[in-house]
NUNUFI-385234 format. One record per residue (C-alpha): x, y, z; residue number from 1. Coordinates in nm, 2 decimals, padded with zeros to 4 digits. Example, Ala and Ser with C-alpha at 12.3 -4.5 7.8 and 13.67 -1.06 7.14 Angstrom:
<rs>
<r x="01.23" y="-00.45" z="00.78" n="1"/>
<r x="01.37" y="-00.11" z="00.71" n="2"/>
</rs>
This chain:
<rs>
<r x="07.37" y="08.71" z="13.14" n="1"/>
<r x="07.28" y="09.01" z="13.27" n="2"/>
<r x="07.20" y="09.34" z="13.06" n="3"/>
<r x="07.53" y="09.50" z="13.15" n="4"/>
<r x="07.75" y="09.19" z="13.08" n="5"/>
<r x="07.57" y="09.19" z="12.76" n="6"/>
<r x="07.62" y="09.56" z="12.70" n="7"/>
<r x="08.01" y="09.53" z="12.82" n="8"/>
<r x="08.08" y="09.23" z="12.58" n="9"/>
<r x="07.87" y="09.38" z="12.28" n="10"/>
<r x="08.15" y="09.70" z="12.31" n="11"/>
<r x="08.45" y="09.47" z="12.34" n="12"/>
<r x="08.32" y="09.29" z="12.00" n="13"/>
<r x="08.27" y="09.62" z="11.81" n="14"/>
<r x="08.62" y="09.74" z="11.91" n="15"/>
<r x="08.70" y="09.50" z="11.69" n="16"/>
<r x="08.59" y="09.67" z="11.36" n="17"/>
<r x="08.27" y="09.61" z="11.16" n="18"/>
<r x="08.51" y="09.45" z="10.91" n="19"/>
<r x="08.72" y="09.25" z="11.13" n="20"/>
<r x="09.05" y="09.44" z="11.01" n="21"/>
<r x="09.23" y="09.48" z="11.34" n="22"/>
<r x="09.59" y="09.56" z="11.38" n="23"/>
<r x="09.65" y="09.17" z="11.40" n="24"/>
<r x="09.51" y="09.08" z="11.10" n="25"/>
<r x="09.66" y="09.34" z="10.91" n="26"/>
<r x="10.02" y="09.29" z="11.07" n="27"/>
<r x="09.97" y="08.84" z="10.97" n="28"/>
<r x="09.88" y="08.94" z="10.62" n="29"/>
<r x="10.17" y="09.14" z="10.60" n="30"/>
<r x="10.35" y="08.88" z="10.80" n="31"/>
<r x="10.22" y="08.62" z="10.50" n="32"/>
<r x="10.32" y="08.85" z="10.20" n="33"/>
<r x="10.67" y="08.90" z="10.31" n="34"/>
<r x="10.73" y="08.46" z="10.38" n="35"/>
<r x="10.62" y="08.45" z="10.00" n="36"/>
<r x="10.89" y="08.69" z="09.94" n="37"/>
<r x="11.14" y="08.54" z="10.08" n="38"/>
<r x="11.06" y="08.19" z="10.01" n="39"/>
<r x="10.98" y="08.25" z="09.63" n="40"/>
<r x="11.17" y="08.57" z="09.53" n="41"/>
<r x="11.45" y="08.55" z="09.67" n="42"/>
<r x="11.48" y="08.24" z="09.70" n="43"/>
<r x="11.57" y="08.19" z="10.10" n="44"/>
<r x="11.32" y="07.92" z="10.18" n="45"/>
<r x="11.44" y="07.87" z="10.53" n="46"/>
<r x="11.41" y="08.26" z="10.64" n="47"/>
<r x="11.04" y="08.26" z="10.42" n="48"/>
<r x="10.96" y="07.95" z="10.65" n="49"/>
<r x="11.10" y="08.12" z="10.98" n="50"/>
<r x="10.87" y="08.45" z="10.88" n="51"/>
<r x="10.58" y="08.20" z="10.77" n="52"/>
<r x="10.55" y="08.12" z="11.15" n="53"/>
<r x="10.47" y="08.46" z="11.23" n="54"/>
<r x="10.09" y="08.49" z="11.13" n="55"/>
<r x="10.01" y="08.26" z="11.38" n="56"/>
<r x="10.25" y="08.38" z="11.72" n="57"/>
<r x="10.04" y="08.72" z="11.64" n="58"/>
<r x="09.69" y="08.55" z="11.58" n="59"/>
<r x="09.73" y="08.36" z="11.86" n="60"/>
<r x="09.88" y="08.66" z="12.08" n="61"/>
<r x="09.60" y="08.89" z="11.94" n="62"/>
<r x="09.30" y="08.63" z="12.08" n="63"/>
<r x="09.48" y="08.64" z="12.42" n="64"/>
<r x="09.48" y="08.95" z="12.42" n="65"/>
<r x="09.11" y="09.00" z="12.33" n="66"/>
<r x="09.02" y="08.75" z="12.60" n="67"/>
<r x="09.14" y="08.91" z="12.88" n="68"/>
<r x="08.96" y="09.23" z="12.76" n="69"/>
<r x="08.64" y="09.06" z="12.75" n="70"/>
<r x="08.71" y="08.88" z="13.07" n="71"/>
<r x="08.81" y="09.18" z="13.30" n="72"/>
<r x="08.49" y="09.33" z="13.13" n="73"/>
<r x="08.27" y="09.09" z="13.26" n="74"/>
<r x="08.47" y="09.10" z="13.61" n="75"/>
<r x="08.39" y="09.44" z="13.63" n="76"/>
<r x="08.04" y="09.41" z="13.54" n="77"/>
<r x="07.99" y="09.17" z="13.84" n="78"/>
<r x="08.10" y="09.41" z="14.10" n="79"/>
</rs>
């Protein structure tokens, strides 16, 4: 890889966070307290499974989304 690409990828990875706490993960943890809620507390195991699908639609959304940032990065560092 170039210096650039380098350079352009390295800045995609620290818009992440030193810790790693992005929106995401924040939003799937929240996502994870509120199945237990539901499936525990209140008792409504089918709507704490339903929300206990969540987590992973926005994981999974989340690294799509921080793909195609790193790969229009690297497009643009070719031209």
């Amino acid at each position: 890889m170039s210096e650039t690409t380098e350079e352009g990828v390295s800045e995609t990875v620290e818009g992440a966070g030193a810790n790693g706490l992005s929106p995401a993960v924040l939003a799937s943890v929240g996502s994870v307290a509120l199945a237990l809620y539901f499936y525990y507390v209140r008792g409504d195991k089918q709507r704490g499974q339903f929300v206990g699908l969540w987590p992973v639609t926005i994981l999974g959304l989340a690294s799509y989304f921080k793909l195609e940032e790193i790969r229009q990065a690297l497009s643009a560092s070719d031209e």
